[in-house]
N, CA, C and O atoms as CSV, one atom per row, in Angstrom:
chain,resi,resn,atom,element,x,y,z
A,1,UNK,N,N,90.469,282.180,167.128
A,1,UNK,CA,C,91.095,280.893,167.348
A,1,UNK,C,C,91.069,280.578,168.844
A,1,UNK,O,O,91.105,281.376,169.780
A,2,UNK,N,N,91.002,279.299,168.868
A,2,UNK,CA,C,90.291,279.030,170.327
A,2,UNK,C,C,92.080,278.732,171.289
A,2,UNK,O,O,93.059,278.369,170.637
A,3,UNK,N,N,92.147,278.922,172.501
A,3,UNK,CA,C,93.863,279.415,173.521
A,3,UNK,C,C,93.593,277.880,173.911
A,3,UNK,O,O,92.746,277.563,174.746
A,4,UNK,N,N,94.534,276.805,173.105
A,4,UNK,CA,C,93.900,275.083,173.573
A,4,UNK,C,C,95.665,275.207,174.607
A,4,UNK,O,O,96.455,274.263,174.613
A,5,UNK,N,N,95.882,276.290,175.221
A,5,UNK,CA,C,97.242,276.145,176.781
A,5,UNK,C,C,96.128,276.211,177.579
A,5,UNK,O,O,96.341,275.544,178.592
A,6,UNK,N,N,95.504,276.496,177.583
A,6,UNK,CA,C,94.251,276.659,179.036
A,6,UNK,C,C,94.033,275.428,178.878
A,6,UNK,O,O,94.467,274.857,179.878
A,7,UNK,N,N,93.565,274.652,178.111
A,7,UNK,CA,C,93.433,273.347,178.349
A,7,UNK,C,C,93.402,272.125,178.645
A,7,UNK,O,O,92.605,271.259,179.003
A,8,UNK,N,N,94.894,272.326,178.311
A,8,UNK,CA,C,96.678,271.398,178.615
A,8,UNK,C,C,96.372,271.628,180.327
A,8,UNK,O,O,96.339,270.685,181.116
A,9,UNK,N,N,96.154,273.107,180.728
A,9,UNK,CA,C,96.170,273.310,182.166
A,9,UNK,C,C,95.216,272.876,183.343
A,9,UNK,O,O,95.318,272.679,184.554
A,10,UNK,N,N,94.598,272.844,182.730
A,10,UNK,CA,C,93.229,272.381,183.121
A,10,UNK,C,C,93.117,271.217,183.425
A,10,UNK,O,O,92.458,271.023,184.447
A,11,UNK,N,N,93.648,270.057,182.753
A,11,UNK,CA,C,92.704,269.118,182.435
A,11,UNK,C,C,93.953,267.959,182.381
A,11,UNK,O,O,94.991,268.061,181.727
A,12,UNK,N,N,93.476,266.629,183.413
A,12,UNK,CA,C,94.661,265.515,183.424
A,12,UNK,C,C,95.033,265.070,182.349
A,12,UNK,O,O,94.153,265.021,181.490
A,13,UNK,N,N,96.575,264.527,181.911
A,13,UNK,CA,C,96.333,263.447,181.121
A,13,UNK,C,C,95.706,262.110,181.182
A,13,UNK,O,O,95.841,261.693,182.332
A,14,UNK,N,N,94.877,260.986,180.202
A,14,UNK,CA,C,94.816,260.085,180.564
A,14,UNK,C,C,95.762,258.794,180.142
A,14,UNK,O,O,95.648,257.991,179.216
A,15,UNK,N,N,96.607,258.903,181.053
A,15,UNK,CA,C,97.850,258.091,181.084
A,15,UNK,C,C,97.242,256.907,181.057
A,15,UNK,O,O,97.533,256.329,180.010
A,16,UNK,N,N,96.456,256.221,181.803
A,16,UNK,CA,C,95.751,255.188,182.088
A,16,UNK,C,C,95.264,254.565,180.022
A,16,UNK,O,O,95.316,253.463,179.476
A,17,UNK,N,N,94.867,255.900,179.542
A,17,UNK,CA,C,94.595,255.165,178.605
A,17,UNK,C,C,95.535,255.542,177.056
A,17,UNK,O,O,95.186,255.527,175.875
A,18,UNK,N,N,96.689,255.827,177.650
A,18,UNK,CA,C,97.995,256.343,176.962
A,18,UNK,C,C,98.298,255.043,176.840
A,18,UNK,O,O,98.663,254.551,175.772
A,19,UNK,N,N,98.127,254.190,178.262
A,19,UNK,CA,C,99.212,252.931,178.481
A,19,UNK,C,C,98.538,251.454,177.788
A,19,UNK,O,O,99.151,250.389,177.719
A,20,UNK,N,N,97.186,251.686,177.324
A,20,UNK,CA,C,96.269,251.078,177.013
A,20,UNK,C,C,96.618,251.227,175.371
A,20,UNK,O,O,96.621,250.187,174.713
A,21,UNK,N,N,96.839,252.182,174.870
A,21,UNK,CA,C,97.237,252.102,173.148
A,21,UNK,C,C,98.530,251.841,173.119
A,21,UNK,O,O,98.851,251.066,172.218
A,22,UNK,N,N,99.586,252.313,173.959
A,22,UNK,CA,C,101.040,251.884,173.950
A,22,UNK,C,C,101.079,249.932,173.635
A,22,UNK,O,O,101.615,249.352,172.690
A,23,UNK,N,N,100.540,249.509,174.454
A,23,UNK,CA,C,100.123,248.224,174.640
A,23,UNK,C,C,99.538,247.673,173.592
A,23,UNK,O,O,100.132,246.677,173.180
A,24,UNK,N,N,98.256,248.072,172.819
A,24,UNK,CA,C,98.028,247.322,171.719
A,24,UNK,C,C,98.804,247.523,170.394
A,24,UNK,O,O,99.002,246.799,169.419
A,25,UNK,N,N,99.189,248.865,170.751
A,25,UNK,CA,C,100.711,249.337,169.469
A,25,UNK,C,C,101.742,248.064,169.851
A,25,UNK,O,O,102.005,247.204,169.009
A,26,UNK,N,N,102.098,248.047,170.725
A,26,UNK,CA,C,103.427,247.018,170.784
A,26,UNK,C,C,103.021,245.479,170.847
A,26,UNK,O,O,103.832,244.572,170.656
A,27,UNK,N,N,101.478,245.262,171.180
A,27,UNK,CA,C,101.385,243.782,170.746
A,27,UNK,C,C,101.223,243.576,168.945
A,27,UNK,O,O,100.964,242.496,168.414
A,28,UNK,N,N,101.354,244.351,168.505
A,28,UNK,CA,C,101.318,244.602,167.098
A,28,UNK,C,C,103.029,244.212,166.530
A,28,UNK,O,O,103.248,243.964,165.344
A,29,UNK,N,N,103.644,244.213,167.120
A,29,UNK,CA,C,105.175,243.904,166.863
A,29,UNK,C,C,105.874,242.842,167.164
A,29,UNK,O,O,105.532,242.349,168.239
A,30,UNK,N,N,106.878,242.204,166.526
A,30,UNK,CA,C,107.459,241.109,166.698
A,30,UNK,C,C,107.419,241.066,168.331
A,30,UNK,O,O,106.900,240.325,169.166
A,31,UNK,N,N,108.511,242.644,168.370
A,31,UNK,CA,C,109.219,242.625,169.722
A,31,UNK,C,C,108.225,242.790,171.039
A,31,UNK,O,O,108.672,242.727,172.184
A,32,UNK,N,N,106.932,242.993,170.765
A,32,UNK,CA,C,105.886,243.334,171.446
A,32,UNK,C,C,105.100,242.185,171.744
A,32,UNK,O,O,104.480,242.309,172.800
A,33,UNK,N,N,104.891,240.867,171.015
A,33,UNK,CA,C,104.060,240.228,171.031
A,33,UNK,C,C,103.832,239.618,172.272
A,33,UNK,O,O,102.638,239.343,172.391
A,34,UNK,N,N,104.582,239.264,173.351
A,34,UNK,CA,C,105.191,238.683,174.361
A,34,UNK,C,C,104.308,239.317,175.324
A,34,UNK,O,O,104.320,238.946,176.497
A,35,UNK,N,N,103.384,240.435,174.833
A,35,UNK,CA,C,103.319,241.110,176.346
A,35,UNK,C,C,102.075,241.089,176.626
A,35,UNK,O,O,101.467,241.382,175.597
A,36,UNK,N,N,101.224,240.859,177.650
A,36,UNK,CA,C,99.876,240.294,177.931
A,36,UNK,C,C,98.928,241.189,178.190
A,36,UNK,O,O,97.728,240.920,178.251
A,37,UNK,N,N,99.590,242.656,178.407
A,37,UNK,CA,C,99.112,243.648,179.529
A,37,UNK,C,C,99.451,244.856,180.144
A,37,UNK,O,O,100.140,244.610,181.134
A,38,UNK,N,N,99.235,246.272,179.962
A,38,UNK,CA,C,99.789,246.698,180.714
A,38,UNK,C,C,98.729,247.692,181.903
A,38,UNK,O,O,97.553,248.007,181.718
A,39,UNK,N,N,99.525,247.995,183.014
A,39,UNK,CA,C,98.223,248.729,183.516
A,39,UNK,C,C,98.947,250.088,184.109
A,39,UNK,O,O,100.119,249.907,184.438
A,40,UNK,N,N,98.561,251.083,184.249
A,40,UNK,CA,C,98.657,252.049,185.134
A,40,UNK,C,C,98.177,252.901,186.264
A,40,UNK,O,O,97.527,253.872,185.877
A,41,UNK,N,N,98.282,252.828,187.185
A,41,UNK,CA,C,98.219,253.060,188.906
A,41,UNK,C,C,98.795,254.096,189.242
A,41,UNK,O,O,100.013,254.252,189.160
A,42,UNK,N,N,97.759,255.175,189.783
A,42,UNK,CA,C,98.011,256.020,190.747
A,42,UNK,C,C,98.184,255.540,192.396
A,42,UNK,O,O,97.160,254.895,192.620
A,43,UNK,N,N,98.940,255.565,193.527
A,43,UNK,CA,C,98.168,255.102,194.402
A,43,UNK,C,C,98.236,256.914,195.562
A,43,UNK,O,O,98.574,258.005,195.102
A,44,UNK,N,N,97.845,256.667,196.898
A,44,UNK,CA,C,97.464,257.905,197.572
A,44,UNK,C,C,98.151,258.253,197.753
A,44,UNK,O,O,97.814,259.436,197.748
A,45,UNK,N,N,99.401,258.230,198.042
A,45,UNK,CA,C,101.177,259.370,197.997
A,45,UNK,C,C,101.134,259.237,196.589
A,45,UNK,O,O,102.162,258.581,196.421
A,46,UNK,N,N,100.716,259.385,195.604
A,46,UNK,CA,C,100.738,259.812,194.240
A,46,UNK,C,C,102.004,259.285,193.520
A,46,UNK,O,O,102.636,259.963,192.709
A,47,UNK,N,N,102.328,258.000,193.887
A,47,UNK,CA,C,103.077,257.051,193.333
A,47,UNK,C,C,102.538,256.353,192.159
A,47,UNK,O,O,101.717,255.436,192.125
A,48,UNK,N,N,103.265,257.067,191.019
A,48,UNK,CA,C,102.296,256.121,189.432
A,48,UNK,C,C,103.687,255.266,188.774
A,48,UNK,O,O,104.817,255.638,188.458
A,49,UNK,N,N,103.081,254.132,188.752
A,49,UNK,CA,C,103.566,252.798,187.975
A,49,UNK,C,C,102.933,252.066,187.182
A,49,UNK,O,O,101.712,251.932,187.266
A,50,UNK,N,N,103.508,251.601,186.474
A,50,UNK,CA,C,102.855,250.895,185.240
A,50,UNK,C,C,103.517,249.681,185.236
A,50,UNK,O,O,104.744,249.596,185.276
A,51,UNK,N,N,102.658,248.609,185.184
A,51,UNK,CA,C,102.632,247.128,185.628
A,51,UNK,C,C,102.423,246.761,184.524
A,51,UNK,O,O,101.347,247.148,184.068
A,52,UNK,N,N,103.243,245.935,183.655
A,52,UNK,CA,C,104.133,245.619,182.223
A,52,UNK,C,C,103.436,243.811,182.639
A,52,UNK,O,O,104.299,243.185,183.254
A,53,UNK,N,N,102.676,243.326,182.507
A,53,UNK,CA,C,102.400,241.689,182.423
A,53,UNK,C,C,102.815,240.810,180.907
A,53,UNK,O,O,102.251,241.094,179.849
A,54,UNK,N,N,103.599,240.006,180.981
A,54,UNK,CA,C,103.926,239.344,180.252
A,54,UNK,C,C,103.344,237.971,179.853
A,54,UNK,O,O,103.085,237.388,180.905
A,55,UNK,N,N,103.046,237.248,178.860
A,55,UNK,CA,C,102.223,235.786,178.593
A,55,UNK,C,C,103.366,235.255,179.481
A,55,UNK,O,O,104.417,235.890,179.568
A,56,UNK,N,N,103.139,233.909,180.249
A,56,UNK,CA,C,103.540,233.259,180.775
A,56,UNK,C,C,103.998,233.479,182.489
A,56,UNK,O,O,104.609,232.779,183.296
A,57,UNK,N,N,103.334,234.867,182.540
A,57,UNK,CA,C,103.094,235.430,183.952
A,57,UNK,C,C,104.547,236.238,184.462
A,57,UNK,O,O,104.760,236.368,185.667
A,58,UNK,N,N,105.100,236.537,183.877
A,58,UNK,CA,C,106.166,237.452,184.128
A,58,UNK,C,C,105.633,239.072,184.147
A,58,UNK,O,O,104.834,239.374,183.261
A,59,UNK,N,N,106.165,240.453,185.418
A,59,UNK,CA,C,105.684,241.140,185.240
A,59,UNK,C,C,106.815,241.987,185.670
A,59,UNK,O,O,107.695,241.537,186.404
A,60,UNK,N,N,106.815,243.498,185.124
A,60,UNK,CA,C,107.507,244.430,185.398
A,60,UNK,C,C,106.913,245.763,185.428
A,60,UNK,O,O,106.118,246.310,184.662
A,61,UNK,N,N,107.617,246.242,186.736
A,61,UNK,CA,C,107.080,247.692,187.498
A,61,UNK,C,C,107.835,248.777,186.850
A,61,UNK,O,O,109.062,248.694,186.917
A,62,UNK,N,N,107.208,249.986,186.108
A,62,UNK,CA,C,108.450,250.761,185.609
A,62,UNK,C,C,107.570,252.163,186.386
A,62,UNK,O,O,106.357,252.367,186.343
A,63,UNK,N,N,108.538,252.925,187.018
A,63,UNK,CA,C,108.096,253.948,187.746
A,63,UNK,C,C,107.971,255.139,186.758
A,63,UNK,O,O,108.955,255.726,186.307
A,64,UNK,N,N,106.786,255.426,186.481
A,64,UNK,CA,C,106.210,256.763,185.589
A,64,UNK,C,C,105.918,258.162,186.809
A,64,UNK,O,O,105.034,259.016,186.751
A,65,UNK,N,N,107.005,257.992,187.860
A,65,UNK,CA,C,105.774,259.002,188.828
A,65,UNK,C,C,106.319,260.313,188.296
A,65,UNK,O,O,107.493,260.378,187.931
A,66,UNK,N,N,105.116,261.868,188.211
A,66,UNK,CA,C,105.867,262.626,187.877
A,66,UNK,C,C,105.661,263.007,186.204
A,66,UNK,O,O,105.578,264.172,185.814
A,67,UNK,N,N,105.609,262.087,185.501
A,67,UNK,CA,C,105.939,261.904,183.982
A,67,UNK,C,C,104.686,262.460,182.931
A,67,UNK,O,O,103.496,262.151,182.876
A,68,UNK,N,N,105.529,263.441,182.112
A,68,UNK,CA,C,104.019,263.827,181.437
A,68,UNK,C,C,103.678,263.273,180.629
A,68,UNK,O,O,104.576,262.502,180.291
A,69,UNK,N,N,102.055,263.077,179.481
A,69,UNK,CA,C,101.986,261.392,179.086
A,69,UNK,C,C,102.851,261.115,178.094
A,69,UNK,O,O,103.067,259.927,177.853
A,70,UNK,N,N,103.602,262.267,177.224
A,70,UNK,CA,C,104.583,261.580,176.322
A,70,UNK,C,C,106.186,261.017,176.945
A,70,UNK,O,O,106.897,260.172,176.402
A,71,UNK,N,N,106.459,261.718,178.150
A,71,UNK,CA,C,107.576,261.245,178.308
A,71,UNK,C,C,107.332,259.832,179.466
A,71,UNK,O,O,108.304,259.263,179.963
A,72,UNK,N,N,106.409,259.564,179.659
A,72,UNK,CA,C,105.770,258.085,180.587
A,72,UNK,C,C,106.190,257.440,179.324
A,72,UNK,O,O,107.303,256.934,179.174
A,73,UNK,N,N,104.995,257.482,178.159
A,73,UNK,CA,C,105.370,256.600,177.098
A,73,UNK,C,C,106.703,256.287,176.846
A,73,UNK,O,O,107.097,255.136,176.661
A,74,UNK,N,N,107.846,257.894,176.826
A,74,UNK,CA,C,109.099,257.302,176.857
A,74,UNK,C,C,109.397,256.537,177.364
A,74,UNK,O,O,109.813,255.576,176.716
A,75,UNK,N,N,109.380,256.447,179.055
A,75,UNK,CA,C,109.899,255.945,179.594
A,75,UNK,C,C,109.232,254.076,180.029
A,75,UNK,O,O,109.809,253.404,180.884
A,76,UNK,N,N,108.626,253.816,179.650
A,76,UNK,CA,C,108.069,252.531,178.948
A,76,UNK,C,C,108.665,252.053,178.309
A,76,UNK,O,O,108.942,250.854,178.310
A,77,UNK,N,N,109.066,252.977,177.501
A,77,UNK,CA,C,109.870,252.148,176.227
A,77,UNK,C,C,111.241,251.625,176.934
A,77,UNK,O,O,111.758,250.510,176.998
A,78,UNK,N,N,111.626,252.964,177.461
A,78,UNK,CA,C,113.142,252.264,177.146
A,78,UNK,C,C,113.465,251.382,179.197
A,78,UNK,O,O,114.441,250.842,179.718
A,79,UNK,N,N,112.281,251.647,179.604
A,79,UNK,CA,C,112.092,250.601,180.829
A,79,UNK,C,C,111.862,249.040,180.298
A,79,UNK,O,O,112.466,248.159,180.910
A,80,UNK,N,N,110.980,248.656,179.144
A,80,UNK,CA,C,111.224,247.703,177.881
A,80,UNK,C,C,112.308,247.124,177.321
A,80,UNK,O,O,112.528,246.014,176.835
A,81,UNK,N,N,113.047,248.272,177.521
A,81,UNK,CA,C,114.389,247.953,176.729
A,81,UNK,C,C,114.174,248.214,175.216
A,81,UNK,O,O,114.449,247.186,174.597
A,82,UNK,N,N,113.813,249.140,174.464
A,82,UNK,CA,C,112.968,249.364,173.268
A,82,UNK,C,C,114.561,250.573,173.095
A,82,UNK,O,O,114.674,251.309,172.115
């Protein structure tokens, strides 16, 4: 059986495209429909945020820095208010 912890260790999450299915999951929902976009950003002090765009040009910054990709997703949500 193949040791898939070496793996986990190894190898980034891709949050970037965590935040990309989070997004078409929640435009799928009443409470979701509203939302235009989301993106996620590393920048060079290793500051990661996820930029929440809304139809009608409204946008919100929820700070993921730090976050591993299931608890980012958490914290999306309830940065949402979900």
């Amino acid at each position: 059986m193949e040791d898939k912890s070496r793996y986990i260790f190894e190898h980034e999450e891709d949050k970037k495209g965590l935040c990309e299915i989070l997004c078409y999951a929640l435009q799928g929902t009443y409470a979701g429909d509203v939302l235009s976009g989301m993106e996620y950003v590393k920048d060079d002090n290793g500051l990661e945020i996820v930029s929440v765009r809304y139809h009608g040009g409204g946008e919100k910054k929820i700070n993921v820095t730090g976050d591993s990709g299931a608890t980012m997703l958490k914290d999306i949500l309830v940065g949402l208010g979900y």
